[in-house]
C-alpha positions, 0 to 999 in steps of 0.5 A: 667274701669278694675283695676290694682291691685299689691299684694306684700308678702313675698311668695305664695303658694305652699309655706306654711304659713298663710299669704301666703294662705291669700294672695292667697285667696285675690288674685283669688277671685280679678281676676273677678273684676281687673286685678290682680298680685302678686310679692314674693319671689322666694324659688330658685336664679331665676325669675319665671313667672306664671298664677295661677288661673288667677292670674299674679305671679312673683318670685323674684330671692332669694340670701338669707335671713336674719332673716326670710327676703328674700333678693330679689336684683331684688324686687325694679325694679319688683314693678317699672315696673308693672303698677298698679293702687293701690299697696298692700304691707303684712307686716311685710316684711321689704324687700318688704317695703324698695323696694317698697319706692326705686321702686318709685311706684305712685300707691295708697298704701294699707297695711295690717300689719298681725302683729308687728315685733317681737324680731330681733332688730339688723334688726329692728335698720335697718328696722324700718325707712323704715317701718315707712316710708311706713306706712306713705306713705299708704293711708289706713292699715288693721289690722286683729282684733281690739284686735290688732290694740288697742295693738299694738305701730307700728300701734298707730301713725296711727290709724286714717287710720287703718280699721279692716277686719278679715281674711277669709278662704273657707268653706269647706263642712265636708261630703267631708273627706273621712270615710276610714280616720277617721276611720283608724285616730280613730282606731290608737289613739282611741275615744277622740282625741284632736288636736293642729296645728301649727310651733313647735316655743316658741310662740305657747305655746306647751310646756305648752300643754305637761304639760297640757297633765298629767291631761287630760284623753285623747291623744294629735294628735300635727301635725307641725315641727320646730325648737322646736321639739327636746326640745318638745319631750323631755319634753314628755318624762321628763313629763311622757306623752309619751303614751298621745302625738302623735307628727305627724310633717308636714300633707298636709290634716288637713281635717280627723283630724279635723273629728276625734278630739273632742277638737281643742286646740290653746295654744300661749302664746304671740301676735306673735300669730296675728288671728290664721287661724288653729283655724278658720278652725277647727271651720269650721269642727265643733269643740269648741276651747280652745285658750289663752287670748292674745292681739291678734286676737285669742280670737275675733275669738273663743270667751269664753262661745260661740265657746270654752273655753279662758284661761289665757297663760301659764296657765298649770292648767287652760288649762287641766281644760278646756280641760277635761271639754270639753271632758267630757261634750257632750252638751256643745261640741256640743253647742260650736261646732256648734256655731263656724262653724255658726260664721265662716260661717257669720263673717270670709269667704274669700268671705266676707274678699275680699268683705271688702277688695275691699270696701276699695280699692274703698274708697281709688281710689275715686270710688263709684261703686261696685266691680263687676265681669268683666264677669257680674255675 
């Protein structure tokens, strides 16, 4: 019996974001054991039907939105008329919930909750019901990391159908990147580099990083755009550390930096901060993190004393001392790098998120057989 299998986000790529590529990652590597679909929001007023990397994609026609939520009237009927055996919704999107529970969909319902809905609370007074509702309704969520699911209230009440599958990503083999590129990234900003990636938002803790900056014999590569990005250029300006801090805006190819770089820096000061794929990839490249002690994801992923340095959030001083240390001492870089691309490698690829995935989604059809590609390899 060949599955059906509905996947409901919020976008899918071209589209950029983390839980977009995650979405993606899951959904092709499903292909050979199901038959698989993806309902999203579409970036036009118009639906859009397409077969990407064999999986079935639909994009809903987009009127608007409201507090990062697309509103997609056409959402509910497009989650009624496609049969599927088990249905998973990636929250937060509270959109996607609501018309899910309108839809009437009968199918078995597995959640992963990327992470609580943070601020917003005219819209949560709204929405908070409904997502409610559809935790209800599921019959098992997945949560990224158990820091997570031990913090958070959303997913308290629901603890005994929540299970922890880390997100995965592709590893990649570092001798592809081109030595052209690194060679001109080095020749423009010189030996020691360090890299931070990521939406130029308040929960990512840059401005934190520029202050950070004054006391690290070193320049700063800081590769994103957002709404941000005025008031972090000034305050490098106003901290005197204009010569230290590249600002790159957006960069379609990660892979030279993550070469060049000698240190990856992850400075998030909040929980909104859930997994942090970037920080895995730069692992994956090779280098030793120095992330932030949140109650999130983050510092299960890169641990302290093993894959890099874990300080306390908003720590201007505690995060330049450990930066500086890093840069400083070859072996222990070497050390820290080299044990984070082995932990990747064994605890955080796509392949094993999705083989963590279907085990749950057999648990939750009543089956015992494994997942196996429909084309028998």
């Amino acid at each position: 019996m060949i599955h059906r299998i509905l996947h409901v986000g919020k976008y899918y790529p071209p589209h950029r974001g983390g839980m977009e590529t995650h979405l993606r990652d899951l959904a092709v590597r499903q292909t050979g054991a199901a038959s698989v679909n993806v309902i999203v929001a579409n970036s036009a007023p118009r639906h859009e039907r397409s077969v990407i990397e064999e999986v079935s994609v639909t994009r809903v026609a987009r009127i608007g939105t409201i507090a990062s939520m697309p509103i997609c009237p056409g959402l509910m009927a497009a989650i009624r008329s496609t049969p599927a055996h088990l249905v998973h919704v990636h929250m937060p999107n509270p959109g996607a919930a609501l018309a899910f529970l309108m839809s009437g969909h009968s199918g078995k319902l597995v959640i992963t909750h990327h992470a609580d809905t943070m601020g917003r609370r005219f819209l949560r007074e709204f929405s908070d019901p409904f997502v409610y509702r559809l935790m209800h309704r599921a019959d098992r969520i997945i949560v990224t990391s158990t820091r997570y699911l031990d913090s958070s209230s959303e997913l308290a009440p629901f603890r005994e159908k929540c299970r922890v599958i880390p997100l995965g990503i592709e590893i990649e083999d570092p001798t592809i990147t081109g030595h052209t590129t690194r060679e001109e990234l080095s020749r423009q900003f010189g030996p020691r580099l360090i890299l931070a990636v990521g939406r130029l938002v308040p929960y990512k803790g840059f401005d934190v990083l520029i202050r950070a900056m004054k006391h690290v014999d070193a320049r700063l590569l800081l590769i994103g755009t957002g709404p941000e990005h005025k008031a972090l250029a000034s305050l490098v300006e106003a901290e005197g550390v204009k010569e230290k801090i590249a600002m790159l805006g957006r960069v379609d190819n990660l892979d030279p930096y993550f070469a060049v770089a000698s240190v990856f820096v992850l400075p998030s000061v909040t929980r909104a901060e859930a997994f942090g794929i970037v920080q895995m990839e730069a692992m994956a490249a090779g280098l030793p993190v120095v992330n932030t002690d949140i109650d999130s994801g983050v510092p299960e992923v890169s641990v302290h004393g093993k894959t890099g340095i874990t300080v306390p959030p908003g720590d201007v001083t505690a995060l330049s001392e450990a930066m500086q240390l890093l840069l400083e001492r070859d072996d222990l870089r070497l050390q820290f790098g080299e044990a984070a691309r082995a932990r990747v490698e064994t605890e955080y690829t796509a392949d094993l998120m999705t083989a963590r995935t279907l085990s749950i989604y057999s648990e939750v059809l009543g089956q015992r057989e494994t997942w196996e590609r429909q084309d028998g390899t």
